[in-house]
Every structure is written in C-alpha cells, then in structure tokens.
C-alpha positions as CSV (number, residue, x, y, z in Angstrom):
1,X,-2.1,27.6,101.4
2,X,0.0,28.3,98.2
3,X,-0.8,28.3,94.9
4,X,0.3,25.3,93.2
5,X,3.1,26.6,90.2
6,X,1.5,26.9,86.8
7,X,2.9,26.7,82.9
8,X,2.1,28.5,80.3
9,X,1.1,26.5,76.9
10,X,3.9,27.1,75.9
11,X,5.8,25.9,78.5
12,X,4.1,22.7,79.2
13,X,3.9,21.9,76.0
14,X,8.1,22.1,76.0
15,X,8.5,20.7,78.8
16,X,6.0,17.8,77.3
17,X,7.9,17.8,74.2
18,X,4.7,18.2,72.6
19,X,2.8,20.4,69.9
20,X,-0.1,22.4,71.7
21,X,-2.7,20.2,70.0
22,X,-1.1,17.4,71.7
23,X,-1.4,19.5,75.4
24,X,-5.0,19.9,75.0
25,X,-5.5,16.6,74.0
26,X,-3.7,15.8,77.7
27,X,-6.0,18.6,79.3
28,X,-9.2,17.0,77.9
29,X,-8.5,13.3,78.7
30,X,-8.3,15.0,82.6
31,X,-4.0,14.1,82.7
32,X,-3.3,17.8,82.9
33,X,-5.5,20.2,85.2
34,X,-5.5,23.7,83.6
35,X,-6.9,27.2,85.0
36,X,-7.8,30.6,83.8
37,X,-5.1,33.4,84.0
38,X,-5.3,36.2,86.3
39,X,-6.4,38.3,83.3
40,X,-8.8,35.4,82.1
41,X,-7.7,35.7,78.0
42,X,-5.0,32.6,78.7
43,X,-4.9,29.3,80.7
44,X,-2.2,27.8,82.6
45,X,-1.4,24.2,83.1
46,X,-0.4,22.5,86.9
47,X,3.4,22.1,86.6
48,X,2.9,19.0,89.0
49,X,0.4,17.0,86.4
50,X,2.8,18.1,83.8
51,X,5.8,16.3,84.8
52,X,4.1,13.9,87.0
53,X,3.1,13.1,83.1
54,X,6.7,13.2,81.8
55,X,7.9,11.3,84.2
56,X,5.1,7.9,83.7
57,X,5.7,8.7,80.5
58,X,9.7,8.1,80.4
59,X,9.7,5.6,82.6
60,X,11.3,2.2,81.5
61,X,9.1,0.1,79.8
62,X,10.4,-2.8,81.8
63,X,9.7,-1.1,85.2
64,X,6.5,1.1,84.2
65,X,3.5,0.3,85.8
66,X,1.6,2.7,83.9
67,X,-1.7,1.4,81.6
68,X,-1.0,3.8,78.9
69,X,-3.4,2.7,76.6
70,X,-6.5,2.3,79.2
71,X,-7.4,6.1,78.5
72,X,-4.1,6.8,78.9
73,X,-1.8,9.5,77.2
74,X,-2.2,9.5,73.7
75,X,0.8,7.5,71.8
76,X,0.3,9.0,68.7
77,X,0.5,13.2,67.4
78,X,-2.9,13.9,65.1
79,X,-4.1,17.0,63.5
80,X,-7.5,15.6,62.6
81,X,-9.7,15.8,65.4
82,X,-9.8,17.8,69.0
83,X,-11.5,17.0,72.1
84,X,-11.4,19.6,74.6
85,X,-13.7,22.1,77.2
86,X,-16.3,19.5,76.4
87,X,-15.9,20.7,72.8
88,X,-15.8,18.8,69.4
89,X,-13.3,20.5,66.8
90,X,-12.4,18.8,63.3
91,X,-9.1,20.1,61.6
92,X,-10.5,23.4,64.3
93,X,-13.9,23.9,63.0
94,X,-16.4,22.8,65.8
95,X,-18.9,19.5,64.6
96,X,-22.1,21.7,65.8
97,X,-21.6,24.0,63.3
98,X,-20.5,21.4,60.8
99,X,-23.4,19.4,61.5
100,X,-25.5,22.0,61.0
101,X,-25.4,22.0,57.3
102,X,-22.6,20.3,55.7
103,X,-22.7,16.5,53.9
104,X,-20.7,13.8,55.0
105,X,-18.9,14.6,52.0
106,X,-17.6,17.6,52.1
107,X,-16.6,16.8,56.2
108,X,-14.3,14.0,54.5
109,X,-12.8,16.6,52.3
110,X,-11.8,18.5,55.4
111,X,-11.1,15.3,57.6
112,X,-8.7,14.3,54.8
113,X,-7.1,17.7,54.0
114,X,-7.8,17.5,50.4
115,X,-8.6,20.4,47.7
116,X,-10.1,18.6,45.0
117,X,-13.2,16.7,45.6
118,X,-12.3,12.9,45.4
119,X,-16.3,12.2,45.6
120,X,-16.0,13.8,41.8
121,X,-15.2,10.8,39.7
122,X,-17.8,8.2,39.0
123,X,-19.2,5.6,41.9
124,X,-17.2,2.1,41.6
125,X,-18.8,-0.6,39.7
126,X,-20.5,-3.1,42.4
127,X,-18.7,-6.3,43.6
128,X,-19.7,-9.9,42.9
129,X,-22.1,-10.8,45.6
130,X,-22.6,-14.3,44.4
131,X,-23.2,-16.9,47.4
132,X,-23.5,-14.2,50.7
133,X,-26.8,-15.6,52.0
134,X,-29.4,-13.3,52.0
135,X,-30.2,-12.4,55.2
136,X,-26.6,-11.3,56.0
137,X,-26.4,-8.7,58.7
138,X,-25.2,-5.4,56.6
139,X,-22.0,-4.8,58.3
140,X,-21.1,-8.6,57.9
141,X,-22.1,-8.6,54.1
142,X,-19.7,-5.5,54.1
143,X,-16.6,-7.4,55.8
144,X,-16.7,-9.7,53.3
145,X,-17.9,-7.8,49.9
146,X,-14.6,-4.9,50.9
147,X,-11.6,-7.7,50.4
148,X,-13.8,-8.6,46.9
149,X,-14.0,-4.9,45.8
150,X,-10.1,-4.2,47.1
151,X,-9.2,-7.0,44.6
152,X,-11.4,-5.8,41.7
153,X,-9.9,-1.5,42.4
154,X,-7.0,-1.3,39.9
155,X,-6.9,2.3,40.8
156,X,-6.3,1.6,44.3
157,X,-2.3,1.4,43.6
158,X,-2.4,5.2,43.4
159,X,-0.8,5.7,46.7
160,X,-0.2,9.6,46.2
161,X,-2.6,11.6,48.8
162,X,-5.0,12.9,46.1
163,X,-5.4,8.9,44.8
164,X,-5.9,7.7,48.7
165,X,-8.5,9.9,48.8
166,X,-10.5,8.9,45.5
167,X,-10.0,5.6,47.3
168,X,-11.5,6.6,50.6
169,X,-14.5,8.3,48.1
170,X,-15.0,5.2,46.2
171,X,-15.0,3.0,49.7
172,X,-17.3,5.1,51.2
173,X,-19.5,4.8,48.2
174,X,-19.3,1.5,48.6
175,X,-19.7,1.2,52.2
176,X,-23.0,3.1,51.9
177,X,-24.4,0.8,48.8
178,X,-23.9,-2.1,50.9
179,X,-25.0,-1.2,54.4
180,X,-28.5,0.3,52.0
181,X,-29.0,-2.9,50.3
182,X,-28.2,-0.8,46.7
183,X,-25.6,-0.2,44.3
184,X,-23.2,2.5,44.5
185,X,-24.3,5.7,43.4
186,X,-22.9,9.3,43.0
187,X,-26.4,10.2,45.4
188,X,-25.6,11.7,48.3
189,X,-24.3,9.0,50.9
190,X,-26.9,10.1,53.5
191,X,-29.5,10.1,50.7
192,X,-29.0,6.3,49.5
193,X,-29.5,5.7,53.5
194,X,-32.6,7.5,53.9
195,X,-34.1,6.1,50.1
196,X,-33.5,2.4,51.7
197,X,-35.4,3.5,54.9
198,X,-38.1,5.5,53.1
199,X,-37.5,8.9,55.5
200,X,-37.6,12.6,54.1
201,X,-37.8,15.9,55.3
202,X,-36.5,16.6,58.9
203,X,-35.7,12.8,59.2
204,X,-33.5,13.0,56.2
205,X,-31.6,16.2,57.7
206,X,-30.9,14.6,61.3
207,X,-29.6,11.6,59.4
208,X,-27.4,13.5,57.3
209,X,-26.0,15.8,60.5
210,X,-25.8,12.2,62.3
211,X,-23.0,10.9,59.9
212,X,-21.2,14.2,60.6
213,X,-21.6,14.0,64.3
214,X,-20.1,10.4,64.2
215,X,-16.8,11.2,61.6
216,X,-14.0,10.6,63.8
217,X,-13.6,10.8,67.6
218,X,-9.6,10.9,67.6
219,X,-8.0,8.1,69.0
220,X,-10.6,5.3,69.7
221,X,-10.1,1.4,69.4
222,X,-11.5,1.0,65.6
223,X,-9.1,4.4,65.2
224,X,-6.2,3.3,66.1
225,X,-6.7,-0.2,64.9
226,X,-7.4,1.6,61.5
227,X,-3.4,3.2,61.8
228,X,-1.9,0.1,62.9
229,X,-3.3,-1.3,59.9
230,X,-2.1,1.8,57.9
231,X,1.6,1.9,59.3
232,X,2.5,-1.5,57.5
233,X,1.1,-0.5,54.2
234,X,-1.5,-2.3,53.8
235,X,-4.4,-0.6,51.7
236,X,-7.4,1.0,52.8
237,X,-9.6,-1.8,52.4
238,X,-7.6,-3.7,54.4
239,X,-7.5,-0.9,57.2
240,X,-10.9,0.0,56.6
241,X,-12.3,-3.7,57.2
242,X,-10.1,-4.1,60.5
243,X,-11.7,-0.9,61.6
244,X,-14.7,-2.0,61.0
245,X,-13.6,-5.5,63.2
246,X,-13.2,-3.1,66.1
247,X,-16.3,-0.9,65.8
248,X,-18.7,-3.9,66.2
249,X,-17.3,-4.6,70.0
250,X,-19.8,-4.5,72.1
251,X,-17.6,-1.9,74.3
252,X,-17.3,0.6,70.8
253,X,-19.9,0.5,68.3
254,X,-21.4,-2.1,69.4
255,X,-23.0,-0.5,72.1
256,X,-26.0,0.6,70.6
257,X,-27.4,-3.3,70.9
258,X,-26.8,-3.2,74.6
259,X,-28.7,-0.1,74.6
260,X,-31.4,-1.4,72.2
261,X,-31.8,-4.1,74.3
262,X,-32.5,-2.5,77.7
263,X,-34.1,0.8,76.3
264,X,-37.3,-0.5,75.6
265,X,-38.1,-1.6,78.7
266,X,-37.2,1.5,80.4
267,X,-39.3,3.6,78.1
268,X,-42.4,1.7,78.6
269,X,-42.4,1.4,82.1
270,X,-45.3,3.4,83.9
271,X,-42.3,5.4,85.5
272,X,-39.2,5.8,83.3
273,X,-36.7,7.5,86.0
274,X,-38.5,5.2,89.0
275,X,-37.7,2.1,86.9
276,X,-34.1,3.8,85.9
277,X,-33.5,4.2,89.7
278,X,-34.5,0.3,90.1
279,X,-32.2,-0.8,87.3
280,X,-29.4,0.9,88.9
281,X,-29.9,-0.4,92.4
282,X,-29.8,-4.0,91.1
283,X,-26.2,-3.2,89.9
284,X,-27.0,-3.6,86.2
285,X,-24.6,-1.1,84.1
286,X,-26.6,1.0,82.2
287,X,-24.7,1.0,78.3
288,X,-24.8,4.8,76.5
289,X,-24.6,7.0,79.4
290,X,-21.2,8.4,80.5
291,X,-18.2,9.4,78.4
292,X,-15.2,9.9,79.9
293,X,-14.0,12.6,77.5
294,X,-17.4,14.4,78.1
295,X,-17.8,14.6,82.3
296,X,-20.4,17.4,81.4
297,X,-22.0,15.4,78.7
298,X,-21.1,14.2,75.0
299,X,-21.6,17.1,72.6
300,X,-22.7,14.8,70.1
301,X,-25.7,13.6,71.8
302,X,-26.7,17.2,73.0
303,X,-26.7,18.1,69.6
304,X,-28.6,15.5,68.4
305,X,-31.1,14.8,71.1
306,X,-31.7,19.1,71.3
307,X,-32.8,18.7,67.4
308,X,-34.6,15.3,67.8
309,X,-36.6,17.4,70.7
310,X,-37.5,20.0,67.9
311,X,-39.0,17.5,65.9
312,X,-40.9,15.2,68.0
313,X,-41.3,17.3,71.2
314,X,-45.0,16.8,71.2
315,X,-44.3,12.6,71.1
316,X,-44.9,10.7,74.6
317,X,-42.2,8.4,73.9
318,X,-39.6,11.1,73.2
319,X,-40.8,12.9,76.0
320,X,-40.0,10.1,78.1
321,X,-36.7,9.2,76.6
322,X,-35.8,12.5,77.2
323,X,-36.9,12.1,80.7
324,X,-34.9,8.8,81.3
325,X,-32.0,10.5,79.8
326,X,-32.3,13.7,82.4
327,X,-32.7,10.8,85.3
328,X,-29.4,8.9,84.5
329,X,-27.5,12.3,85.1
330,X,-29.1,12.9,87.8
331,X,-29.2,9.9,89.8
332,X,-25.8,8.3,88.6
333,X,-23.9,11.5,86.7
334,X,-23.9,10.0,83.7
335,X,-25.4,11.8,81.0
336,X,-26.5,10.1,77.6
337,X,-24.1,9.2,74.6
338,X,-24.1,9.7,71.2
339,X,-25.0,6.0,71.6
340,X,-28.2,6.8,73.2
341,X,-29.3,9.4,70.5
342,X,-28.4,6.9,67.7
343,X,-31.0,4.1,69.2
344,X,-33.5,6.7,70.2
345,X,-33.4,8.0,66.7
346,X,-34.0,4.6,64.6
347,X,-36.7,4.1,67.6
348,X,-38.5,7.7,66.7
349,X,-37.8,7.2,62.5
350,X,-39.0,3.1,62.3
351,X,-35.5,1.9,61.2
352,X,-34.4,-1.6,61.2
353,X,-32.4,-2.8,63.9
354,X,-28.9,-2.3,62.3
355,X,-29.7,1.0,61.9
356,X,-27.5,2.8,65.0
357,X,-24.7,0.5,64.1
358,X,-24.8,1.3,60.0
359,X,-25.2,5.2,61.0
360,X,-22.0,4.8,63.0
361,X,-20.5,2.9,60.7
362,X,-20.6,5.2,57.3
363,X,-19.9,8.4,59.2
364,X,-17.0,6.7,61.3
365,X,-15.7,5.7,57.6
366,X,-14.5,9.1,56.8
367,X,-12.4,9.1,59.7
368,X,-10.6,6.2,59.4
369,X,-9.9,7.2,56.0
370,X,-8.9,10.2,57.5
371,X,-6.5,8.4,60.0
372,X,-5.4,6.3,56.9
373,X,-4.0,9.1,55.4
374,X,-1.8,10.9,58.1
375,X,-0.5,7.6,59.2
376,X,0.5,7.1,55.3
377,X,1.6,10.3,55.1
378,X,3.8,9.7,58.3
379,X,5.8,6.6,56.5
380,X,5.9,5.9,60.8
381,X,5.0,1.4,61.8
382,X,3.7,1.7,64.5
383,X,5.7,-0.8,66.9
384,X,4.7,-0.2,70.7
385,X,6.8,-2.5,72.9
386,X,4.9,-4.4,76.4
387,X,5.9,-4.3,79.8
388,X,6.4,-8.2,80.2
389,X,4.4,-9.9,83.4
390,X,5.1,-13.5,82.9
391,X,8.0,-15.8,83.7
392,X,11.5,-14.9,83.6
393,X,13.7,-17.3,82.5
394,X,16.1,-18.7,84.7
C-alpha cells in the first residue's frame, strides 16, 4: 500500500491560505491528520485532509452542505490561545506552567498583549444596587449590575488598546466584587473570592491556578458571541454581559449544574464505577466527561484534579471521585472535564452552589476581554452569511 502524500507546514498552511497558528488549530480540532517526519524533528500534514478542507471550505454557500460552525473549521484567525497535541498554550506559554504560579492578573496582561499593568489604577467605585432582590443568583445580579456600571464608566470612551484594557481591569474588578458579595477592591481577584468563602492556604492556591486554567479556551460559544458583540462596536460591557448570556447554557458553563446534580449520587453509592456502569447502561448522558478537543483527556482537569489529589489524597470521597473519574474513561472513553474538577472542587472546599459556575465565570472574563480586544483591534463585523433551507420563492 502507498504512502498517502504529505505537506510540510508550510505547505499546507499555503495551500490553506492560512498562518501556521491557524494549521494547528485544524490539526487539533482532528480536520487535518498530521505525522512525524522520517527524521522525527518536523511533522507533515495529509495532503488529502488538507484540500478535502479547502475544498468544504470554498464551496458555495448556497450549495455547501458543510456544518461549519458544529466544531467545524475555525471562521475567525486568533493569536490568543492554542489547542494542540492535547496541549494548552496562551499567546505560546503552556497554562500548566502558568497555572502554576501566576495571578489571574498578570495571565490578563498576557491574554491582552499589554505592557503596562491596567490592574494599576484604582478599583471602580461600586454601582447602585438599589431594588435587586436579595437572594439574586450572583451571575444574574452581575447581568444586571454591568449595563448600570457601563453607564456610570466615563473612562470607558477610551477606546485606544491601553484604555480597553483599564476597562477589562476595572470589569474584572467588578465582576469579582459582585459574584463575592463585596465591593471592588485592588485585592487580588482570587483573594476577594476566597475571603467570601472563608478558604486559605492550599485551597486559596487551587482557586487562584483554577481562574488561570479557565482564561480562555479559543473559540467557544460565550467566545465568539463575546467578538460578535465586539465587531459592531459595542463596549465591553455590552460584550462582556452577552458572554456571560452564553456561558450559563447548560451545554457551556452551565454544565457544572448537570454535573452537580448527578455527581452526588454517584459518589455516595456503595460502588462508584458499578453505579457509573448502571448510569450508562440506562442511556443517561453523563455531563463533564469527554472533550472533543482533548480525545486523551482535558489538560485542565488533569492539572487540577493531579493537585486536588495532593491535597486531599487521604479523603474517601476524593478517593472515590477520583475513582469514578478513572471508570468513565474506562468504560465509555470519556475522561473527566475541567467541568468535573470545578464541582469536585467546591464539593472538597464547602462552597456554595454557584461556586463552579462563578470560578468559570471570573477567569473566562479575561478572555473575553482578551477576544474583545483583537476583534477591536481588527476594525473586521463579523457578517457570516447561511446556507438557506426553507422555501424558494416561486
């Protein structure tokens, strides 16, 4: 049997019209099958898949059959965030090591491709929250606080890069006041979290690396629903809230209820995998387990649970998370989320049941500020047309 012609990068990137970035994005989203070299130091890229790719891609909008936007080829070029070899770059520094040590801060200031620190000036002055009822769920007290603060931030008509990003520091401020119950501070954002929920030492830290791990993840719903918003100049509140509208889908964000409200019953079970196995039998989808950009696992949740297992190795209950997590890849291939590692982790530090969604929330709010900006910074609408189904007139 022959060998099936190859491209270099380089090549398939031309032939793609493409920058490289945009090739690996195509390899990682499993559109392009690559292989090692002969010598091993370089890959090359299935000529086939390539301009099998060109050609869906090209094809007439009126004739194409092709669901583009069902984890389908990218539609927009991005230098913020890469997903590829089951690997987790932002602007090319991997998240492991970023999550390691640095603030959700300081991952904004590379997200955004800034030099000063926008997080410098002082925290914005706190929005009238006169008649919200008080047991508002956080993230629906922070939909409707954001248009409020957006009207009362003169200095939001700064629209040069450096004044978007003292935006994005002061919304992110903000975003964390609110989803803590507090008022904006200049404390660290993961610090006003952790104050709210009473948690220190090696809680505090996987809280901190947590809004790191969840920064951006390229081109998701609440993503690109964040550049739409962008493209017609609207301002980053406005972007910001409609990203938070897509977040809280049940199929995005919102997947950490589903989780929550399966997990415990799994957990306490005499047998976690034999009840697992049960659960799947009966045809019930199990939420948080299986990424399709992650066939070997998501990098975000080995990360997290790998330290969470450090902590509390010596727990039943993590023991037997961690057993149920082990089960579901090897009964149904489908390895744990960083869904999964967010519930698990408000189960393990006592936090209130928004918690999951609030972590993903904050640290997610970097990179839609991030997104903000290179869309901005594009001056691009973004205008896709549809492949119309419905009656033709006669």
């Amino acid at each position: 049997m022959s060998t099936p012609p190859t491209l270099s990068a380089k090549e398939a990137a031309a032939e793609l019209g493409v920058s490289l970035a945009t090739l690996y994005a195509y390899v990682s989203r499993g559109l392009i099958r690559s292989e090692p070299s002969s010598g091993g130091r370089t890959r090359l890229y299935r000529a086939d898949d390539v301009r099998a790719l060109v050609a869906r891609r090209d094809r007439p909008a009126e004739t194409s059959g092709e669901r583009a936007l069902d984890w389908g080829a990218p539609v927009l070029e991005s230098a913020i965030t890469l997903i590829t070899g089951n690997r987790l770059y932002y602007r090319g520094r991997d998240v492991a090591d970023l999550a390691a040590g640095s603030s959700v801060e300081s991952v904004a200031g590379l997200l955004w491709d800034v030099t000063d620190d926008p997080f410098a000036e002082d925290p914005p002055d706190p929005p009238p929250l006169i008649g919200l009822p008080s047991d508002l769920d956080p993230l629906d007290r922070l939909l409707a606080v954001l248009p409020l603060a957006a009207v009362g931030d003169r200095r939001a008509v700064n629209r040069t890069p450096a004044g978007l990003a003292r935006t994005g520091a002061r919304i992110l401020r903000l975003t964390s006041a609110i989803l803590a119950g507090t008022v904006p501070s200049a404390q660290p954002l993961h610090q006003q979290l952790c104050t709210a929920w009473d948690v220190s030492g090696a809680g505090a830290e996987l809280i901190r690396a947590t809004l790191v791990l969840c920064a951006d993840h390229e081109l998701n719903a609440s993503a690109f629903t964040v550049r739409c918003v962008a493209s017609t100049g609207a301002s980053p509140y406005a972007a910001i809230s409609a990203g938070i509208g897509a977040l809280r889908g049940p199929r995005h964000g919102g997947m950490t209820a589903r989780l929550a409200a399966v997990l415990p019953g799994l957990l306490d079970a005499p047998d976690p995998a034999a009840a697992l196995s049960a659960f799947l039998a009966r045809g019930e989808e199990l939420p948080a387990f299986g990424h399709p950009l992650y066939p070997q696992g998501d990098v975000r949740a080995t990360w997290l649970l790998k330290r969470m297992a450090a902590s509390w190795g010596g727990d039943a209950r993590m023991r037997r998370a961690l057993a149920l997590a082990r089960a579901a890849t090897d009964l149904a291939g489908t390895p744990p989320t960083i869904d999964f590692a967010l519930v698990l982790l408000a189960d393990r530090l006592g936090l209130p049941p928004h918690a999951p969604l609030t972590l993903f929330t904050l640290g997610r709010s970097a990179g839609w500020m991030a997104h903000y900006l290179e869309q901005a910074r594009s001056g691009v609408l973004i205008r896709p047309r549809a492949r119309y189904t419905g009656l033709r007139p006669a």
